[in-house]
C-alpha positions as CSV (number, residue, x, y, z in Angstrom):
1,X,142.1,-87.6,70.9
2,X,142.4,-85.8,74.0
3,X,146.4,-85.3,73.3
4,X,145.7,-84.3,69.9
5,X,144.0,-81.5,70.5
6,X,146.0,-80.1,73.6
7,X,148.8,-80.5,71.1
8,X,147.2,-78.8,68.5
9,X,146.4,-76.0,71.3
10,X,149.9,-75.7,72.7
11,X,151.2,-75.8,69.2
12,X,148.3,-73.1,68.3
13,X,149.8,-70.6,71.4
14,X,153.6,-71.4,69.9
15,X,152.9,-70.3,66.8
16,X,150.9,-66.9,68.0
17,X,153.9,-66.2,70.1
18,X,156.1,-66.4,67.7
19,X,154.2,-64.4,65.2
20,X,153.7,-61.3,67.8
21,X,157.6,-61.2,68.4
22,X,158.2,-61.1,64.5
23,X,155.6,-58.3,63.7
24,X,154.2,-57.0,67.1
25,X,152.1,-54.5,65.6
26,X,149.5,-57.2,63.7
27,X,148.2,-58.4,67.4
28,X,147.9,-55.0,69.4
29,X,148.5,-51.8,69.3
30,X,152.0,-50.7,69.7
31,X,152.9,-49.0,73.2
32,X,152.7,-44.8,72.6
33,X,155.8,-43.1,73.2
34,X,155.7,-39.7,74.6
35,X,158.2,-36.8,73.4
36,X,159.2,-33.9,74.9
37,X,159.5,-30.9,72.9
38,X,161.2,-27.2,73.9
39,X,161.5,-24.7,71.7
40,X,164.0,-22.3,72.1
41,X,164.0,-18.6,71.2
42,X,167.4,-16.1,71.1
43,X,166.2,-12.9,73.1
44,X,165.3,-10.0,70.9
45,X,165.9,-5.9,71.4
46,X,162.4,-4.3,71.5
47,X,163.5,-2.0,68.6
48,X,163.5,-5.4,66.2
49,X,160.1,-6.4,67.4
50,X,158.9,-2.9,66.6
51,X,160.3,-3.0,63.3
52,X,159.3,-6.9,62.4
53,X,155.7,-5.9,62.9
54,X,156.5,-2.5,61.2
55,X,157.7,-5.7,58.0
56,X,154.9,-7.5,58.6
57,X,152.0,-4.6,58.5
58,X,153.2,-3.5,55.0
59,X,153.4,-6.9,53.7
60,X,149.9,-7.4,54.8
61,X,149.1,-3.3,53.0
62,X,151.1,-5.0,50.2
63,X,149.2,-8.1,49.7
64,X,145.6,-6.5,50.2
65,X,146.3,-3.6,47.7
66,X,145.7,-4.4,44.0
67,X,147.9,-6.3,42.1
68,X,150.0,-4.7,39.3
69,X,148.4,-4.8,36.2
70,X,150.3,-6.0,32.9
71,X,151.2,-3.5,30.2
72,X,149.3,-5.1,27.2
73,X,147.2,-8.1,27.0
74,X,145.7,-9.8,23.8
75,X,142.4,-10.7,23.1
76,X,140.2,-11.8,20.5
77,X,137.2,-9.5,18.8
78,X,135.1,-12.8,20.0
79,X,135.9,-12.5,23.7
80,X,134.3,-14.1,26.6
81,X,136.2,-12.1,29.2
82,X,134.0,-9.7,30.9
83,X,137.0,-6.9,31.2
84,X,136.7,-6.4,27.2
85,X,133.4,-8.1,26.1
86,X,132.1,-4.4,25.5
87,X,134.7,-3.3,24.1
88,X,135.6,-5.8,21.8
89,X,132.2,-5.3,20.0
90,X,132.4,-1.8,19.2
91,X,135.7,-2.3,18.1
92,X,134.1,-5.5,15.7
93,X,131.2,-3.3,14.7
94,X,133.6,-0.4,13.7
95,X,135.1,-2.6,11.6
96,X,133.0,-4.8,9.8
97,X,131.4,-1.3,8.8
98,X,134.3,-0.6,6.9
99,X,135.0,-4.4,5.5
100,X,133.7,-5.6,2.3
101,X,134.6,-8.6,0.1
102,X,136.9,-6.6,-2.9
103,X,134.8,-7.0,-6.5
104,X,137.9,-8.2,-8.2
105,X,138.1,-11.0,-5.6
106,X,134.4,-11.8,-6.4
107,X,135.2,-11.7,-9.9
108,X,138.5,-14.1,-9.6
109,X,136.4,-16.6,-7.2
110,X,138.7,-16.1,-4.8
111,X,138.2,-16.9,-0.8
112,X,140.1,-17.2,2.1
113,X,140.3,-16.7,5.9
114,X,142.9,-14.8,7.5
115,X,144.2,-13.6,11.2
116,X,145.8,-10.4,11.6
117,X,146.5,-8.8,14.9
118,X,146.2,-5.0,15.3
119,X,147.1,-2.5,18.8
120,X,145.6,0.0,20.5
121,X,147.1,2.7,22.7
122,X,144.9,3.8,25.9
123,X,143.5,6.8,23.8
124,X,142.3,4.2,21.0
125,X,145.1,4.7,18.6
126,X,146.3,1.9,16.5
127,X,149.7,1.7,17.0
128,X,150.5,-1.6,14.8
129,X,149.0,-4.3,12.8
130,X,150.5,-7.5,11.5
131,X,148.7,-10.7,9.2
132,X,149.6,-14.0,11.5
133,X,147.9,-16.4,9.1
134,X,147.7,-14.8,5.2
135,X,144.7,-16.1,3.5
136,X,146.9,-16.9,0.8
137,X,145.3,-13.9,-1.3
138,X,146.6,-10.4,-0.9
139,X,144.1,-8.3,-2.3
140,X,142.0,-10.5,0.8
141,X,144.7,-10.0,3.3
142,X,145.0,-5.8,1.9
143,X,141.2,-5.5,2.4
144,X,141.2,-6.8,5.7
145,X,144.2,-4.1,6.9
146,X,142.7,-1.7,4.9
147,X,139.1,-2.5,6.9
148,X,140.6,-2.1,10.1
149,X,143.1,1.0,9.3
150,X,139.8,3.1,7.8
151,X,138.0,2.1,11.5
152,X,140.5,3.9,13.3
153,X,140.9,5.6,15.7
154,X,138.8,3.4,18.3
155,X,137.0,4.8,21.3
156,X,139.6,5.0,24.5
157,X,140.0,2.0,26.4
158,X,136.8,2.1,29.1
159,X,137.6,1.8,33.0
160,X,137.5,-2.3,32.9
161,X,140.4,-2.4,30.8
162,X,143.4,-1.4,32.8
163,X,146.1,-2.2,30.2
164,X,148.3,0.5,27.9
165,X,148.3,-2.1,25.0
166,X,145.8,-4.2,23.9
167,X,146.6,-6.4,21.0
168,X,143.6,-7.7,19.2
169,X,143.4,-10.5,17.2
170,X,140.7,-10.8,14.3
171,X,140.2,-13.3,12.0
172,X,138.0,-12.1,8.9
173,X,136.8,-15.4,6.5
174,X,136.1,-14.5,2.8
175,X,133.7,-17.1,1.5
176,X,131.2,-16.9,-1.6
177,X,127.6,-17.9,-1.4
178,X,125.3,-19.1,-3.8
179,X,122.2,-16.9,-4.5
């Protein structure tokens, strides 16, 4: 018995050996190797350093001053975005003032919901206006324009809104209710 387990032992150690040869870093920790490391810099004229910081200050002016703003920017008469909420709404009041669902329309049963885009200058102008999605009616789709043509001009664009375009998008729904 006593063989049989020194056996079992030696053949134990063998076998531990043999595995820390094959993968030495499952038994310890592997020895650390140290490296040295010099960095080397090519001598520079004074007048460069002078004119690398004189770089790097006006990146830095660069970076902290404001970003350029875009020329235009399109929003919709529903917007979340603080920069035009306010605006947007006096724009939507202005025209739904001037919209009304045409008789003949009323007459015909007819309904539909359509997206037009329209754009203002700075000063409030409307420079354009174009139907993206018709409702499919055009005395609909003619009121609509007509609604938004009659609001105009719009108040100038207030201090938050630092575009020279902004394209609106509007999306007036023509649906008859029971009384």
């Amino acid at each position: 018995m006593r063989a049989a387990l020194i056996l079992s032992v030696a053949l134990h150690v063998l076998a531990l050996a043999g595995i820390q040869r094959a993968f030495p870093s499952l038994l310890g920790p592997a020895p650390m190797q140290t490296y040295h490391l010099e960095l080397i810099r090519p001598p520079v004229d004074e007048m460069d350093e002078r004119s690398d910081s004189t770089a790097e200050e006006a990146r830095v002016r660069e970076e902290a001053s404001d970003p350029p703003q875009p020329v235009e920017d399109t929003i919709s008469l529903n917007t979340k975005d603080r920069r035009y909420v306010d605006y947007a709404r006096v724009i939507k009041d202005r025209i739904f003032r001037h919209w009304t669902y045409p008789e003949r329309a009323k007459e015909l049963l007819l309904e539909g919901r359509l997206l037009l885009i329209f754009t203002l200058s700075r000063d409030g102008r409307m420079t354009g206006i174009r139907i993206m999605d018709s409702s499919g009616q055009d005395i609909l789709d003619d009121e609509a324009c007509r609604a938004v043509r009659t609001a105009s001009p719009f108040p100038s664009f207030p201090d938050s809104v630092r575009v020279r375009r902004l394209n609106i998008r509007a999306a007036f729904d023509y649906r008859l209710t029971s009384r």
